[in-house]
C-alpha positions as CSV (number, residue, x, y, z in Angstrom):
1,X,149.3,78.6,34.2
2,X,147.3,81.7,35.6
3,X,146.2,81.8,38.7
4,X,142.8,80.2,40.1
5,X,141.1,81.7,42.9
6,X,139.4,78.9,45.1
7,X,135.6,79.7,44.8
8,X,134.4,78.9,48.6
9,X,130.4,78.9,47.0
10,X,131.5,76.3,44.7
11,X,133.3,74.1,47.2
12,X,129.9,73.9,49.4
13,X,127.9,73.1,46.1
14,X,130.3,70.5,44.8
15,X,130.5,68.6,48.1
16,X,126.6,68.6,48.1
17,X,127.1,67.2,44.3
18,X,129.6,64.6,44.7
19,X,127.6,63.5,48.2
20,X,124.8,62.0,45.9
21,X,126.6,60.6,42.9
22,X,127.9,57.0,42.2
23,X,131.8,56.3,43.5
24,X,134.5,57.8,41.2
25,X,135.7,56.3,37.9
26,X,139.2,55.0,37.9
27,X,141.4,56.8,35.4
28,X,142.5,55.0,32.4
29,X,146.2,54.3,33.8
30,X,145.1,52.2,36.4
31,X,142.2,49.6,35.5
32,X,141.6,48.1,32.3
33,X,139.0,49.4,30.1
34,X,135.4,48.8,30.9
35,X,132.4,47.9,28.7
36,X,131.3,51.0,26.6
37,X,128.6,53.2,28.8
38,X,125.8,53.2,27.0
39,X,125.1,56.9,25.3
40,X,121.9,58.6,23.7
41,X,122.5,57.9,20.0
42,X,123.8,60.9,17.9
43,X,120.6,62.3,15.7
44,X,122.0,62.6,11.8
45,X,120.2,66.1,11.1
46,X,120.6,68.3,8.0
47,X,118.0,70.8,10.3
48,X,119.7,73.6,12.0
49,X,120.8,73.4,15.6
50,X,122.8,75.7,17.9
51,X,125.8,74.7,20.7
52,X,126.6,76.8,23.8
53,X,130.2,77.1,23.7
54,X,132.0,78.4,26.6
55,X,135.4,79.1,27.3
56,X,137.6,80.9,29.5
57,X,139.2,84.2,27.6
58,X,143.1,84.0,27.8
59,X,145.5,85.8,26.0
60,X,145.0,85.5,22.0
61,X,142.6,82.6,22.6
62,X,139.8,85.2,21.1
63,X,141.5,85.5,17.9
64,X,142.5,81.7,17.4
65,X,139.0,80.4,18.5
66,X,136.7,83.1,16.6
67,X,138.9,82.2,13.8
68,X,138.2,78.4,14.3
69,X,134.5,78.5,15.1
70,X,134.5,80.7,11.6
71,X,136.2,77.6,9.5
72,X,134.1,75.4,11.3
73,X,131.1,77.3,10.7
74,X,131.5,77.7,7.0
75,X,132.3,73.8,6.9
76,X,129.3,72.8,9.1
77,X,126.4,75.5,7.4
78,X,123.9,74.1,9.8
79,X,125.5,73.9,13.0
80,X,126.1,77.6,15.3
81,X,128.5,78.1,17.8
82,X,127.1,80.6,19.9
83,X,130.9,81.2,21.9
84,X,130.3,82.8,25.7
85,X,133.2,83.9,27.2
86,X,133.4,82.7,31.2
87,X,136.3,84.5,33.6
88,X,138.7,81.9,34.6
89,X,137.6,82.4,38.5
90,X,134.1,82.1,37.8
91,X,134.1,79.1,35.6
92,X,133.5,76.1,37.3
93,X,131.1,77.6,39.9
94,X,128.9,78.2,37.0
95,X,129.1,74.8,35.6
96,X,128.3,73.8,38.5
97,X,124.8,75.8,38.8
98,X,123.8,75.5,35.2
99,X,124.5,72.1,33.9
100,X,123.0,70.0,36.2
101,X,119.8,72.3,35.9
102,X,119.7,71.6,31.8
103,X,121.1,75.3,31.1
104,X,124.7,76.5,30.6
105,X,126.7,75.1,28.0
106,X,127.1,72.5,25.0
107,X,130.3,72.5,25.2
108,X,132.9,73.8,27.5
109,X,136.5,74.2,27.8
110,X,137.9,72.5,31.1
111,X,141.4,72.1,32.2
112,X,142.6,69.0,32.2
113,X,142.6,68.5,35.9
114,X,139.1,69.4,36.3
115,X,138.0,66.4,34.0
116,X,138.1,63.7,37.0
117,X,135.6,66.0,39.0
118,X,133.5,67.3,36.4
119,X,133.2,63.7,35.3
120,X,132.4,62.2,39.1
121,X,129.9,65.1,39.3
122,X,128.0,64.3,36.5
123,X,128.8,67.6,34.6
124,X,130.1,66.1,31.1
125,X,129.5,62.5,29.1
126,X,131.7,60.2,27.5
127,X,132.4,61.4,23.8
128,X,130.0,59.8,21.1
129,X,131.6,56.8,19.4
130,X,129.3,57.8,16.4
131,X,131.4,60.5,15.9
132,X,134.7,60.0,17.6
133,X,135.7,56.0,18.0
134,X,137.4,55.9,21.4
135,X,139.7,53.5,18.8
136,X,140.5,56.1,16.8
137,X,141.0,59.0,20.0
138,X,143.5,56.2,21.3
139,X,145.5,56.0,17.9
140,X,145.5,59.7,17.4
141,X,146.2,61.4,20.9
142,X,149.5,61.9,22.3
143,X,149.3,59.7,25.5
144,X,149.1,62.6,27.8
145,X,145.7,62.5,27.0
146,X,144.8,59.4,28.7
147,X,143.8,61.1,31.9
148,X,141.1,61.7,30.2
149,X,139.5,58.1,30.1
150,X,137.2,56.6,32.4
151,X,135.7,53.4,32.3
152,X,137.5,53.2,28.9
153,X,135.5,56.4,27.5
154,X,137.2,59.8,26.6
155,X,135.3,62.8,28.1
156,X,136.9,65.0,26.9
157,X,139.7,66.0,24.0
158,X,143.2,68.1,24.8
159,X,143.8,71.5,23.3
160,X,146.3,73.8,23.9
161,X,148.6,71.0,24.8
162,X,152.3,71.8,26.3
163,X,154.9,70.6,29.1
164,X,158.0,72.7,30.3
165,X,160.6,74.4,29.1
166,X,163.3,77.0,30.1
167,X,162.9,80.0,29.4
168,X,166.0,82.2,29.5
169,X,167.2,86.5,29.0
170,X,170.1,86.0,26.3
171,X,171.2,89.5,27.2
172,X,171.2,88.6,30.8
173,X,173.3,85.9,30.0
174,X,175.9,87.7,27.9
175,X,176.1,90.5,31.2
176,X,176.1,87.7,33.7
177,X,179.0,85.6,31.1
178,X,177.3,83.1,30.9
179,X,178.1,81.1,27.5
180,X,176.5,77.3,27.7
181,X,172.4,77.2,28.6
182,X,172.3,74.7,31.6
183,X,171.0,71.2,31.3
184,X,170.5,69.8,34.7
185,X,169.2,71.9,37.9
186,X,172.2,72.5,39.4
187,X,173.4,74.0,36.5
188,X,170.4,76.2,36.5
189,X,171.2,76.8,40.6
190,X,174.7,78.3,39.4
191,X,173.8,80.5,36.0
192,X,170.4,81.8,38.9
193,X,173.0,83.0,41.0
194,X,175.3,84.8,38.4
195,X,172.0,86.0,36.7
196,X,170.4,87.5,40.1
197,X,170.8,91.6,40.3
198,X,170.2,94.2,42.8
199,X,170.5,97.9,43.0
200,X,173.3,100.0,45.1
201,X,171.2,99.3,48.2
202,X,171.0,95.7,48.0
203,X,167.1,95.5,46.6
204,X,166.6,92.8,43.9
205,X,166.0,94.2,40.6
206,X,166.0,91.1,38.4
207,X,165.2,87.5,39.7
208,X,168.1,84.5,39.2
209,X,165.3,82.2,38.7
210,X,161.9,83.3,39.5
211,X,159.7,81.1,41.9
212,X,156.3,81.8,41.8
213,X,154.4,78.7,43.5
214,X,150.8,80.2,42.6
215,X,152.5,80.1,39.1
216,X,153.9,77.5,37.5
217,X,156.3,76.1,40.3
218,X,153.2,74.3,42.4
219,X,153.7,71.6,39.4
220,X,157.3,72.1,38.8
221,X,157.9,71.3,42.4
222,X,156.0,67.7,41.5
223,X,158.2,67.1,38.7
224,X,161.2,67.6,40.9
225,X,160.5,64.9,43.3
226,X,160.3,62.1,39.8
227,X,163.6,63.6,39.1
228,X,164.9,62.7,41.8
229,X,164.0,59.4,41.9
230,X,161.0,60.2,44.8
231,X,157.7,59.1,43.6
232,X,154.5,61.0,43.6
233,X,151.1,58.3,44.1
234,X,150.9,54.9,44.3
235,X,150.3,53.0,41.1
236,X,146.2,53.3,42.0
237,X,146.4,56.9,42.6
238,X,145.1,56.5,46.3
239,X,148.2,56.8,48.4
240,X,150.4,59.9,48.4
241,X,153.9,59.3,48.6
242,X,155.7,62.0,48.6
243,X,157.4,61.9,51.9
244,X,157.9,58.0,51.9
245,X,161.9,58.4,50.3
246,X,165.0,60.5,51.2
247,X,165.0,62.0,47.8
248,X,161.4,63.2,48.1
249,X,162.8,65.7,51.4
250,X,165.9,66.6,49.1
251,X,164.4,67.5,46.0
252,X,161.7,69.7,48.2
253,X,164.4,71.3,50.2
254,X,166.5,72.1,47.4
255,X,163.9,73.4,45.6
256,X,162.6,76.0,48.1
257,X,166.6,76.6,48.9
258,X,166.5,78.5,46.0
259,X,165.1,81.1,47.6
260,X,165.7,80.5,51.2
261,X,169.2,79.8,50.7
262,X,170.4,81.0,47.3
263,X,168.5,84.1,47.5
264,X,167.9,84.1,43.5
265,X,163.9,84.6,43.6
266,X,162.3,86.8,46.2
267,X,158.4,85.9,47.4
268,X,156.0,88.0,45.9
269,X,158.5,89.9,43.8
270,X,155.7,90.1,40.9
271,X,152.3,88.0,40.5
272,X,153.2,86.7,37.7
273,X,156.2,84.6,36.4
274,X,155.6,85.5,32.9
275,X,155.2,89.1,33.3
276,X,158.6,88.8,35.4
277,X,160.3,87.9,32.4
278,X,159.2,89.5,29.4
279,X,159.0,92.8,31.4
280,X,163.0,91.8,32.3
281,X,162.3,91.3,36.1
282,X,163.7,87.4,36.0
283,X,166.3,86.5,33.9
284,X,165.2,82.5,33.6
285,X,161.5,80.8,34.6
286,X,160.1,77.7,33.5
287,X,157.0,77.5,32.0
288,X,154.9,76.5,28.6
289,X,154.7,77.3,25.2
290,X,151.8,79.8,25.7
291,X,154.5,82.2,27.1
292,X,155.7,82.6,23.5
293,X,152.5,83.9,22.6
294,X,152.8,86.2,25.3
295,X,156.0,87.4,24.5
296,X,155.0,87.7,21.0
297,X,152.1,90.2,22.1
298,X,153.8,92.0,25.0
299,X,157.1,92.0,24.4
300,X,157.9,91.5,20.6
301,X,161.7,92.5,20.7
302,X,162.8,90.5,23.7
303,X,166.1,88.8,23.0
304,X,165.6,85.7,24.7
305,X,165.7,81.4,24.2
306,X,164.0,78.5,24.9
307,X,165.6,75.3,25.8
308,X,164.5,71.5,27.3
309,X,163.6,71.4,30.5
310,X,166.9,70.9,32.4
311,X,167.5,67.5,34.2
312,X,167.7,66.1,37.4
313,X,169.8,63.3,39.4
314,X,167.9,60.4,39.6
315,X,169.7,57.3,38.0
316,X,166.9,56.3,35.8
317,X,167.3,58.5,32.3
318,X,163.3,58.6,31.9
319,X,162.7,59.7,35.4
320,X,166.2,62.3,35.4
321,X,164.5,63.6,32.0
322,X,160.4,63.7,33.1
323,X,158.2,66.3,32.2
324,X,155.1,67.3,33.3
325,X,152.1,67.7,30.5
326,X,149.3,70.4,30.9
327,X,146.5,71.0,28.1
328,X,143.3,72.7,28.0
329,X,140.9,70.4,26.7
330,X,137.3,70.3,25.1
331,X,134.4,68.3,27.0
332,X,130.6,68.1,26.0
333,X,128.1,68.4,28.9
334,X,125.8,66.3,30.3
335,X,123.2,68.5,29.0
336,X,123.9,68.4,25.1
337,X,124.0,64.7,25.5
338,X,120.1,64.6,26.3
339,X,119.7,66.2,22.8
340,X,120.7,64.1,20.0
341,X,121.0,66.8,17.8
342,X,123.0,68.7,19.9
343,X,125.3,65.8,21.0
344,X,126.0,65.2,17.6
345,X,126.9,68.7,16.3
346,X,129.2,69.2,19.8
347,X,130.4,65.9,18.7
348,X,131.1,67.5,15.5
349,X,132.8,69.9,17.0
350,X,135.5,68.4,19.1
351,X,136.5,66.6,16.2
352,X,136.9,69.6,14.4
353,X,139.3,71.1,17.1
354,X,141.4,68.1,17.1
355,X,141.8,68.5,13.3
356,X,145.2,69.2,11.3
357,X,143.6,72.4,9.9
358,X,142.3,73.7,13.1
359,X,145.8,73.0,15.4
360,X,147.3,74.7,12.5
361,X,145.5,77.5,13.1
362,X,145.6,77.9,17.2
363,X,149.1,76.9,17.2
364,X,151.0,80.2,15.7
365,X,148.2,82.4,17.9
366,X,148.4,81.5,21.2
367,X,151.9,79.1,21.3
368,X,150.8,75.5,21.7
369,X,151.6,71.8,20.9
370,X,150.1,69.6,19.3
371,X,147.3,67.3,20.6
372,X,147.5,64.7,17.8
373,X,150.7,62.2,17.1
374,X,150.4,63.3,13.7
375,X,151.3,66.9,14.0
376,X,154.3,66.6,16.1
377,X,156.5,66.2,13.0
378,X,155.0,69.3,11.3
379,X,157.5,71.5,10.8
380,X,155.6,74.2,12.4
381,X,157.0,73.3,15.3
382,X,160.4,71.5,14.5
383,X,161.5,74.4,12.4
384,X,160.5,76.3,15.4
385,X,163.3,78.4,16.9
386,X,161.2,78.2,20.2
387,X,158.7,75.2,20.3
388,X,161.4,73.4,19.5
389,X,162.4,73.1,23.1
390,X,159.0,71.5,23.9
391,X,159.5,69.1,21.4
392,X,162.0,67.6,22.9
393,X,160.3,66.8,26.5
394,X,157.4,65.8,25.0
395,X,158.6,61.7,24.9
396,X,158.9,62.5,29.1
397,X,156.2,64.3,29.2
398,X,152.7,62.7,31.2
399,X,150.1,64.3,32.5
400,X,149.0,64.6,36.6
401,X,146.1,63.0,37.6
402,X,144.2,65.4,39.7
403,X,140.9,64.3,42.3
404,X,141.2,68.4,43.4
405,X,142.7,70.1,40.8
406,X,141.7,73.8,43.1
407,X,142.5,72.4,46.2
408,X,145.6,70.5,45.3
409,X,147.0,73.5,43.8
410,X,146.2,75.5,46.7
411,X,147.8,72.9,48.8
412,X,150.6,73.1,46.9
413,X,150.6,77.2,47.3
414,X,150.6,76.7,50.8
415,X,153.5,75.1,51.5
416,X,155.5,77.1,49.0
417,X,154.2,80.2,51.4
418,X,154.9,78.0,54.4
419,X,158.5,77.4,53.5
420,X,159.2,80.7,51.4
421,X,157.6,83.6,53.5
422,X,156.9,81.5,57.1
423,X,160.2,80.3,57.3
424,X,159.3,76.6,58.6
425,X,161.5,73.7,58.2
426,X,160.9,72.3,54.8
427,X,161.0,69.0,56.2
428,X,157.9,69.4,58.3
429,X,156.1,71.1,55.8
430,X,156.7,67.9,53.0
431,X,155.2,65.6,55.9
432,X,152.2,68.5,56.5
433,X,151.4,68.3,52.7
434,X,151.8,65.1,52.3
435,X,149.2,64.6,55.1
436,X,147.0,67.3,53.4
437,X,147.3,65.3,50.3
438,X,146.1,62.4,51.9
439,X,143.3,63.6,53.1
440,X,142.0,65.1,49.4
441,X,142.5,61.6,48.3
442,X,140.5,59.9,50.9
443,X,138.1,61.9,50.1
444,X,137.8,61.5,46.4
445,X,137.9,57.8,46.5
446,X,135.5,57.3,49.1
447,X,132.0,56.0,48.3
């Protein structure tokens, strides 16, 4: 996942926000559903009517949404999506200004861990069972997607859904003699090391593995501790536990020992995993399906593989086997929702995006999975030489609950630098974070 810079304006406006709204919904995993919120009733209108869309402008998402909007358009003759595009670092601040003022957008295009705050705040309303039966979202969404539930409403729908694989330099492989693709982390420890190059003078030329925690690794490293056997919250979400078990310290020194100790990453070797290895600076990474479409734009003739996310030691298959799932999703503001008209045609909309015809069309663009059970047998993606891969850790997959999605990550950052570059005892660090963890927690759940 690219990088997000923490906006420090937005912090001091969000805490001002959150200071005068109602305590925080609990996600779906951890109450029962609650009676339906009441919602302004959708506006059946043949008359013309205009959404703000806005969405943040990663690679190829231009082409696969102006080609959506266009289908959708020419199905829906009196509804416009007027599509704004919003940089990634400036996004939420400016949700944050408009929406709560009636301006900004109609619909918008959150991550997935933004949904819990952007829904405590006010910003977005529960999807219109007019148009989308939460019955129906339930039957049709993969279950990754029930992060997205409060008080038994969906706020929001996923898109541009994915979890982890390994990515991995064929040629690399062949030079390093490397024949079988490994399957569990220490596997992956031992091909890093034979992978790992450096020129006459001893400076590192091409990463073993490449551990970027602003990248993809500050939710990699959270995937580790399950496969271990360490877990991560307690069942309600309010505790962090992630320095409560021996295997929690051993997964999060072994991790970081891959560059402390195995010396198969260097810090700050390139700001970007996935540049590292389609540019052939890091012979394996992990990351999602939206690296093919990078590779596909970048760095067409790259002789490389995908495989499943490799395994880790815990006892428990499910847990040895988890996966971590990350999606994009689509959310309606609280603004639209005081206009019928528009809260119907946004409405419209998200059902639209969740739609055979338009995953069909994202998918080959910008590298996805599917959002909707009933795509994930397409062969589209099992006849996929890379999706495949994806596939497969999909049944493991769920997704994080996040009360800071910003600060967590930076968190997260932290202690990578803290461990990495500092040089402190990873030990210390794990109980540091896990304090720091605390603390965001606390804060979310407090009235």
């Amino acid at each position: 996942m690219k990088r997000i810079s923490v906006v420090v304006s937005f912090i001091v406006l969000l805490s001002m926000v959150l200071a005068a709204c109602a305590p925080a919904a609990t996600p779906a995993a951890t109450q029962p559903p609650a009676a339906a919120q009441p919602t302004t009733p959708p506006a059946s209108s043949s008359q013309p009517v205009t959404i703000d869309f806005w969405y943040i402008p990663f690679t190829n998402w231009d082409t696969a949404l102006n080609k959506i909007i266009a289908d959708f358009q020419a199905a829906n003759p009196n509804i416009t999506v007027n599509a704004t595009q919003v940089p990634y670092e400036d996004f939420t601040t400016k949700v944050a200004t408009t929406v709560p003022t009636g301006q900004g957008p109609d619909v918008l295009t959150p991550y997935h861990g933004w949904i819990a705050t952007y829904q405590k705040s006010g910003f977005i309303a529960p999807i219109p069972e007019d148009v989308l039966p939460t019955s129906q979202l339930k039957n049709d969404l993969v279950s990754a997607a029930d992060v997205l539930v409060f008080d038994g409403k969906y706020y929001a729908v996923p898109f541009y859904m994915m979890d982890y694989a390994l990515f991995y330099n064929k040629d690399y492989f062949a030079k390093a003699g490397i024949t079988t693709v490994p399957t569990t982390w220490y596997e992956l420890e031992d091909a890093a090391k034979k992978c790992t190059q450096r020129d006459s003078s001893g400076k590192m030329v091409v990463n073993g593995y490449y551990q970027l925690f602003s990248q993809q690794d500050h939710i990699i490293w959270k995937n580790l501790l399950i496969q271990w056997g360490a877990p991560l919250f307690s069942a309600d979400y309010k505790k962090a536990l992630w320095n409560t078990s021996q295997a929690g310290y051993d997964a999060w020194t072994w991790f970081t020992e891959l560059t402390t100790k195995d010396k198969v990453s260097q810090p700050n070797f390139n700001d970007s995993a996935y540049a590292a290895f389609y540019t052939g600076q890091a012979c394996m990474i992990i990351a999602g399906p939206q690296v093919i479409g990078q590779i596909k734009s970048q760095a067409p003739d790259l002789n490389y593989g995908t495989a499943p996310l490799v395994k880790g030691p815990a006892t428990d298959e499910a847990a040895a086997n988890h996966n971590i799932a990350q999606y994009w999703s689509f959310a309606i503001t609280s603004k639209a929702a005081k206009d019928p008209a528009k809260y119907e045609a946004s409405a419209k909309f998200l059902k639209y995006l969740i739609s055979d015809a338009a995953v069909k069309t994202y998918s080959p663009i910008i590298g996805a999975l599917p959002p909707t059970k009933s795509m994930m047998s397409d062969p589209m993606y099992t006849e996929d030489p890379y999706l495949k891969a994806f596939l497969t850790g999909l049944p493991y997959s769920q997704a994080l609950f996040w009360v800071d999605e910003q600060g967590e990550r930076q968190l997260a950052i932290d202690m990578g630098d803290k461990v990495l570059i500092n040089g402190e005892d990873p030990k210390a660090v794990l109980d540091w974070g896990t304090a720091q963890e605390q603390a965001l927690l606390d804060k979310y759940w407090a009235p």
